[in-house]
N, C-alpha and C positions, 0 to 999 in steps of 0.2 A: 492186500490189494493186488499183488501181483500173483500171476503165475510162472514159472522160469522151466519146466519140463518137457523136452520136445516128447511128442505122443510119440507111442510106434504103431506103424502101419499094420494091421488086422490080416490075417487070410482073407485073400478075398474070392467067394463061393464063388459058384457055379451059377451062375446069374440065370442061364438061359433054361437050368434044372427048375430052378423056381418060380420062371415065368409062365403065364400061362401056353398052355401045350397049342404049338401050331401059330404062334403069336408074333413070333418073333420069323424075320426073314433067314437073318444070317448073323451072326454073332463071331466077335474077332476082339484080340488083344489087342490096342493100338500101339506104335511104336512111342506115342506120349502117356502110356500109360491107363489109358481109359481104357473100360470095355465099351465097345463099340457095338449096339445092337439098330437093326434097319428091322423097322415093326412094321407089319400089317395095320394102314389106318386104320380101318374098321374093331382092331384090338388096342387101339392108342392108348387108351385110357385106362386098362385093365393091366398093360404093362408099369403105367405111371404109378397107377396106385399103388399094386404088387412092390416096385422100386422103394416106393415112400413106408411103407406098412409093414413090411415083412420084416423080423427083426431082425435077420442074418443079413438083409440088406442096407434098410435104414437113411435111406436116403433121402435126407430132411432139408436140405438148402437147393433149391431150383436157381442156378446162376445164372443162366443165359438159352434163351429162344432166338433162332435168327431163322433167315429162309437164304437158301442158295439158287441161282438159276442157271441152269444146263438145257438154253435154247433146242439143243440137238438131241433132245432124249427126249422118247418120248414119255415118260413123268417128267415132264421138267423142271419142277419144283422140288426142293427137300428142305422139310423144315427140321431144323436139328435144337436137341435140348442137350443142354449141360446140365448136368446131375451129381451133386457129392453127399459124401456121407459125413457129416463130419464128426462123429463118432469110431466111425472103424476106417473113415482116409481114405475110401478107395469113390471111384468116379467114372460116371456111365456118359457116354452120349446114346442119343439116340437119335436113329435120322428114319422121318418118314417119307417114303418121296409121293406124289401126289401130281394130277396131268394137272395144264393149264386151262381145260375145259371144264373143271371139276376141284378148282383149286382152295380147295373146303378141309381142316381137319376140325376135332373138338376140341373144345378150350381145355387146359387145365387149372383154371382159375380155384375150380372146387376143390383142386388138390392143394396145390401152395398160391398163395396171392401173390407171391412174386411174379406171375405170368401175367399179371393187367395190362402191367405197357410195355411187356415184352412183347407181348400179343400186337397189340395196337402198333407197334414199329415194325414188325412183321408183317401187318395187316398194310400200313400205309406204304412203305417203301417197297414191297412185293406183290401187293395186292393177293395175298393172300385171308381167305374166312375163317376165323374163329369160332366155330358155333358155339353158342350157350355164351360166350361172353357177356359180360355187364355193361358195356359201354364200348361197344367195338367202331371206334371212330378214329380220326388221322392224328399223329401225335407230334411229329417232327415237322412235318408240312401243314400247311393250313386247308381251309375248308373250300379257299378257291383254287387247290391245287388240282390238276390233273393228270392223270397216268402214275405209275407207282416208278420212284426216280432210280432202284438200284435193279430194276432189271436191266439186263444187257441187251436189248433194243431201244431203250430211254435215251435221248437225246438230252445232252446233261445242259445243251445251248438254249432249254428252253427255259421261258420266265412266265410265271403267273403272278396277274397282279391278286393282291389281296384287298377286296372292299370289304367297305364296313358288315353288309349284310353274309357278309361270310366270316365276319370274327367271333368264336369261340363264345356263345352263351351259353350256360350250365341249363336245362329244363327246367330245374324248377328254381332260377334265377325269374321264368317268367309266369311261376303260379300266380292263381289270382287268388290275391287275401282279402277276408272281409277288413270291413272297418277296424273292426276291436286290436286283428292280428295286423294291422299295418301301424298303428300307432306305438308298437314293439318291434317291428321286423322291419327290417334293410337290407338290402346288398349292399355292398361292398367292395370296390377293385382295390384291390393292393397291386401298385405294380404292373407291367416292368419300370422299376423303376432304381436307381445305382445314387447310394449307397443302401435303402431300406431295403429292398428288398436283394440284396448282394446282386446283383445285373440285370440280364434280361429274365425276369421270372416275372410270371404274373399268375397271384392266384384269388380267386373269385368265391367270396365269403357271403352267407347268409348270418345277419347277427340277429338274434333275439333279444333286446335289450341291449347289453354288452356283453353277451356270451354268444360265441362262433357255435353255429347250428349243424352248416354242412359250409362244403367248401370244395375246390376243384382249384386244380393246378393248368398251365396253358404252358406250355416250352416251346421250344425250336425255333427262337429267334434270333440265335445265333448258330444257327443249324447251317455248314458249307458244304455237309455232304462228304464227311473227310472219306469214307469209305469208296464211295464211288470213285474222287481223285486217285486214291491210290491205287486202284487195278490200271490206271494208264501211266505211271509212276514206275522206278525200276524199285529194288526190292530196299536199298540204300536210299533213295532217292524221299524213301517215305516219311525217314529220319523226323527232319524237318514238322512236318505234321503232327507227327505225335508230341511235338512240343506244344502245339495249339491248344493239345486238351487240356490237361490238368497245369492251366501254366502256372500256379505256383509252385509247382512240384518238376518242373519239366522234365530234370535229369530220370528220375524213375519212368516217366515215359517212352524215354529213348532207349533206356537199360532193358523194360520190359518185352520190348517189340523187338528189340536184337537177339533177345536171350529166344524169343519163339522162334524167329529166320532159323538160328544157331541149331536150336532142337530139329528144326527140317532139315536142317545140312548135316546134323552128327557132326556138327565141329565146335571147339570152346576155347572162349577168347583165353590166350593166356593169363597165367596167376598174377601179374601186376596189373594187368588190365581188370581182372575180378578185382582186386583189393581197391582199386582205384574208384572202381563204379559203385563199390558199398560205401565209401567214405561219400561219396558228392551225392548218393542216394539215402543216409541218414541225414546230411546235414542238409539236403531238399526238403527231407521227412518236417526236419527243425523247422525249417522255412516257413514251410508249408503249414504247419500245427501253431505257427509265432502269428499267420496271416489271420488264420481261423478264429483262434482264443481273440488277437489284439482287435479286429473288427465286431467280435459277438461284442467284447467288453464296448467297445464306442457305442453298439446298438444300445446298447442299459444306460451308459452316461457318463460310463467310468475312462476319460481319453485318454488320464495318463498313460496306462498300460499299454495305448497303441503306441503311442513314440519307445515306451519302453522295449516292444518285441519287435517295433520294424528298425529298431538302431541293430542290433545281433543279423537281421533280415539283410542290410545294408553289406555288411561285411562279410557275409557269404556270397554276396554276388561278387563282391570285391574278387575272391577265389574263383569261381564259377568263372571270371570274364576272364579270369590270368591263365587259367585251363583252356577254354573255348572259344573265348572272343564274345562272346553272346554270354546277357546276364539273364534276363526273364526268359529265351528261348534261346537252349543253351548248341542243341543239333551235333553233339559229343559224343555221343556212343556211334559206332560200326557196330554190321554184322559182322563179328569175330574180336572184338576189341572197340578200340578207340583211337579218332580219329589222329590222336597223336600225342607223344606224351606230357604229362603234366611237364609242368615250369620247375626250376634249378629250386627253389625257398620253397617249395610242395609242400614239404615235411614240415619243417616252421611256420608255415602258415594256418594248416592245421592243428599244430599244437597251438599256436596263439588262437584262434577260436575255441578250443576245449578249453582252457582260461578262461575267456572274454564273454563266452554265451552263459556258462551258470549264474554270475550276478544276477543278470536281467530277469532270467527265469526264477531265482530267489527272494526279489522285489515284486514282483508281480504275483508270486504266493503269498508273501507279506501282506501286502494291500489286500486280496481278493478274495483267496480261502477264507478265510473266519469273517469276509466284510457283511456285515446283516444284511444290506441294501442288497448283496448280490445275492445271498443266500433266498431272502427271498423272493428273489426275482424268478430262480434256476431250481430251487428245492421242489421236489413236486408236481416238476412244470415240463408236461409232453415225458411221457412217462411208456414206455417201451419196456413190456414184459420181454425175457428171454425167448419166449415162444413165436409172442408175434414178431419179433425181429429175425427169427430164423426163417418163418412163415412166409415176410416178404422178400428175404436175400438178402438181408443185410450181412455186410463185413464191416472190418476193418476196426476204427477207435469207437464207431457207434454200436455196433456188436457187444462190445466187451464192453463197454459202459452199462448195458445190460446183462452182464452177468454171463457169456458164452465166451469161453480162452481161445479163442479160435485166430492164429497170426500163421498167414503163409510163410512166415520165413521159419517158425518151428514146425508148423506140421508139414510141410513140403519145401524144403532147405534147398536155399538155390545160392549158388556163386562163391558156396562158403561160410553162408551163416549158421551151419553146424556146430563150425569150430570157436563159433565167438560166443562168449558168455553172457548173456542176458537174460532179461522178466519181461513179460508180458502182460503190460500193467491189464484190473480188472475191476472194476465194479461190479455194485450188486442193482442202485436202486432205478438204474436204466432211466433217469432225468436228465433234466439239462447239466447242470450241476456236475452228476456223473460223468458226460464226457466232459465239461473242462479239466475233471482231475483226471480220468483217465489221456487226453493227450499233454497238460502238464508232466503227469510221471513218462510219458513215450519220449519224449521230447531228455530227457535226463536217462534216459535206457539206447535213446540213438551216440548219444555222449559216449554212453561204456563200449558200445559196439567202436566204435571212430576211435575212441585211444587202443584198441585192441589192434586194430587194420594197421592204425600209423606205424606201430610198436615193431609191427612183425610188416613191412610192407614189401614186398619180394621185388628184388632187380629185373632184370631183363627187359623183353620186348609187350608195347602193348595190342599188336594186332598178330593175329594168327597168319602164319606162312603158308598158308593153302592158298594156293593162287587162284584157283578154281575162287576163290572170295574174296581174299584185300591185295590189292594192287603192290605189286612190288618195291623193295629202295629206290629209288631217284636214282639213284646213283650204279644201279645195276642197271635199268631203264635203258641211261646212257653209255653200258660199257659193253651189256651181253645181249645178245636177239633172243634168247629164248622170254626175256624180262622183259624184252619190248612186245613180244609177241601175247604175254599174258597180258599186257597194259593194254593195247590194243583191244583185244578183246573184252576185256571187263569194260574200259569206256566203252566202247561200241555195243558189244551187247549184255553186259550187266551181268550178275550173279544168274545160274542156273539153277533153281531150286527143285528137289525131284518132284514126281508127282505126288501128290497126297494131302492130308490135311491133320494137324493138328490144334491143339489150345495150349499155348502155356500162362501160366500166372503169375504173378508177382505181388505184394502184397506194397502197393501204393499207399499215400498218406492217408487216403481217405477210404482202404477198402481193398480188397482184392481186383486189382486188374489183372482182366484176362484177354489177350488175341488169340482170335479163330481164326487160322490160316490156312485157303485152300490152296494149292498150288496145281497148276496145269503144264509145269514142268519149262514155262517160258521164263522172258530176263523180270515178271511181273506179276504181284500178286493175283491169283483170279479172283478172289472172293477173303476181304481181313474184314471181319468183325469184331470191334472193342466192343468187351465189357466191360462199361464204366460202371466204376462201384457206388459213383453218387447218383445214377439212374433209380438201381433199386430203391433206395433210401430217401430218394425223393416222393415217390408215389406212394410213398406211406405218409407222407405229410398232411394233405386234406385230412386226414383219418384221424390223425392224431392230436387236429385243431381243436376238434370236435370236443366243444365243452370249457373252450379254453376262450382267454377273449385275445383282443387286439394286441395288445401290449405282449403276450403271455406269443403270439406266434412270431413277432420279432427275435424274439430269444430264442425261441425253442428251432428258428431257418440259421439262425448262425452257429447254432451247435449242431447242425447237420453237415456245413462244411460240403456248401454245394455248389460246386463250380462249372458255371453256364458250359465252356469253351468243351469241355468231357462230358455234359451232360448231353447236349446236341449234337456234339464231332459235325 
């Protein structure tokens, strides 16, 4: 079931050789690693496919579509894709820019269906067209909403009320049935509704009897707009926020966003402050994987399990709060480090959890692997081929419950996870079933990771000495002017990050998150786009009802491990 092998990275070709001739603008290595191609709209599409199809390139997982706006250009618009391979490792963006008079490119929906509501948030938040799409409507704001909220002439003070004749009906929620076909067919609203349908999620079901027909997902009702806050945010400042999203997980939220800032600065947090962020970023992972399994199991019936994995859930915030001060939103990492060092008992604290958490997790295999009532709940049930999960972007533990090894921390090793020995758990038969056992064995692989960190946990300081980034000692502050003079400046005007943009990623609980970071060289992001990993993975959900009934999509939403607060930012 596991994999334990980090891949290695491939040659990676001459991208611009085998793209079609005259297609591409301008092609460049970025400083994070990607090749960076600016295509001719009018060739958008022939670059895509060529990227996806060509076997020297093979670029099968579409991560991320966003739009960026540059008021002062005359294209003002660029819509950039993220492109990997995850066969030969290596990763394209692509930016097309496009005026605001003509702000139209073509869908790539026909290439990977990951682009549905990547499109659609592009569409809504930038008012940007996606021709050919299948459904090109607003997905984060509603239907009374007006003007697109992340352009930079958006006034973010504005409020549109939402009435009823503006809430979300599916079209053929209002076909008309004869007789015969109405005395079998319903709609259906599941939702928003907490606990059944895990938060604000609402999605809208055609039943045939008792079997779901078609079906449509509604989000962004907890949508605050995290992106737009942070361009008037300093670059630390944004910390905070990224605990909103994935709050079960929060610390990986903080670690990810600082490790990208870090990547635009060319600076890295020192080796205590890395060993530090892996240990509270596995046992978030824990956390995180304890919240998912313990609430899928209460959806089925089975409560014990919940008290069993939020008791281990309990006493890692216990840690988290003696670190941070903050238990669910923990606001701990810096750009360059963190904000201060653990507590004197660090080390015994976390060995008494590497104890304390495998019972829980060893009961809860007892009770549930072999229990029939679950088996048949989960065996069978929302069934995700390896294909279509790459098809639509999926990462992370619903990936590899389908049968692709695919973990950023072995194919793209960040903070140190090189050196630490572990398996990547993996299934084949892509059910519900499959990821319960695929994140029970993660959750026993972040353990091996945590006693390796503890073992070897290096001395010294947790934040980088570059003044140009973390504020100096206290105690220099008060003795030397050059230290008051950095302090000064960093509270006043913030971190300076140079110009330019990249993505970095990190492999989150629930999937690869990625930040896309433009930078305009002030103390504030111009343009951070999250890739939330439970976005993709959601919009495969209507699709995968299909056929399934009621009972059968409670299970199959809490083994998706989809978390409102990340999915709408």
């Amino acid at each position: 079931m596991t994999a334990s092998s980090t891949k290695s990275s491939t040659q990676l070709p001459d991208a611009e050789a085998l793209l079609p001739a005259d297609a591409v603008i301008s092609s460049a290595r970025a400083a994070d690693g990607h090749t960076e191609l600016t295509v001719d709209r009018s060739r958008l599409l022939e670059v895509l496919r060529t990227l996806k199809e060509r076997p020297e390139l093979d670029c099968d997982l579409l991560l991320d579509i966003c739009g960026v706006d540059y008021p002062r250009r005359d294209q003002r618009f660029e819509v950039v894709y993220h492109i990997a391979s995850l066969a030969r490792d290596h990763r394209f963006r692509v930016k097309v820019p496009i005026s605001e008079d003509d702000a139209t490119v073509p869908s790539a929906y026909g290439i990977w269906k990951a682009a549905d509501w990547f499109e659609r948030e592009a569409y809504d938040l930038f008012g940007i067209t996606f021709e050919g799409h299948p459904n090109l409507k607003r997905i984060l704001t509603h239907g009374g909403f007006h003007g697109h909220a992340l352009r930079k002439d958006y006034d973010p003070g504005q409020r549109w009320l939402l009435t009823e004749e503006d809430s979300m009906v599916p079209a053929w929620a209002t076909e008309e049935l004869t007789d015969e076909d109405h005395l079998e067919s319903q709609v259906l609203n599941l939702g928003p509704s907490h606990p059944a349908t895990h938060g604000t999620l609402r999605v809208v079901v055609r039943l045939e009897g008792e079997t779901i027909s078609k079906a449509e997902c509604e989000i962004g009702y907890l949508h605050r707009c995290f992106e737009k806050m942070s361009e008037t945010h300093g670059w630390n400042q944004v910390i905070p926020y990224t605990d909103r999203l994935n709050y079960c997980s929060s610390m990986i939220n903080g670690v990810g966003y600082a490790l990208a800032v870090e990547k635009m600065l060319g600076v890295e947090a020192p080796p205590r402050a890395q060993a530090v962020r892996v240990i509270l970023s596995e046992l978030s992972r824990i956390m995180d994987h304890a919240v998912c399994l313990g609430a899928n199991l209460v959806d089925l019936g089975a409560l014990t399990n919940f008290w069993y994995f939020f008791q281990p859930r309990e006493e890692i915030y216990g840690l988290l709060e003696a670190c941070a001060g903050g238990r669910l939103t923990v606001s701990y990492a810096r750009v360059g480090g963190l904000a201060h060092d653990v507590p004197a008992d660090f080390e015994e604290r976390v060995r008494y959890l590497l104890d304390y958490i495998p019972k829980f997790v060893n009961d809860v295999e007892k009770l549930i692997t072999t229990n029939k009532i679950f088996r048949d709940r989960t065996e069978g049930i929302g069934v995700v081929s390896p294909e279509d999960a790459v098809a639509w972007g999926w990462t992370g533990p619903c990936l590899r419950a389908s049968g692709v090894p695919y973990d950023v921390r072995k194919a793209h090793p960040y903070m140190g996870y090189e050196q630490y020995d572990f398996d990547v758990p993996v299934a084949s038969t892509g059910d519900t079933y499959a990821r319960y056992l695929v994140r029970m064995e993660e959750m026993r692989q972040s353990l091996r990771i945590i006693r390796q960190a503890i073992d070897d946990l290096p001395e010294g300081p947790v934040i980088t000495d570059d003044h140009h980034v973390a504020l100096p000692p206290k105690e220099k502050v008060y003795t030397e002017m050059e230290a008051l003079i950095w302090h000064f400046k960093l509270i006043y005007e913030g971190i300076h990050v140079p110009k330019g943009d990249a993505y970095s990623f990190t492999e989150g609980a629930n999937g690869e998150l990625g930040y896309y970071i433009v930078s305009d060289g002030s103390g504030h992001p111009y343009r951070l786009k999250v890739r939330p990993p439970c976005f993709a993975i959601f919009q495969a959900f209507p699709h995968i009802l299909e056929g399934h009934m009621v009972p059968d999509a409670i299970a199959i939403l809490g083994s998706l491990n989809i978390i409102a607060g990340e999915l709408d930012r």
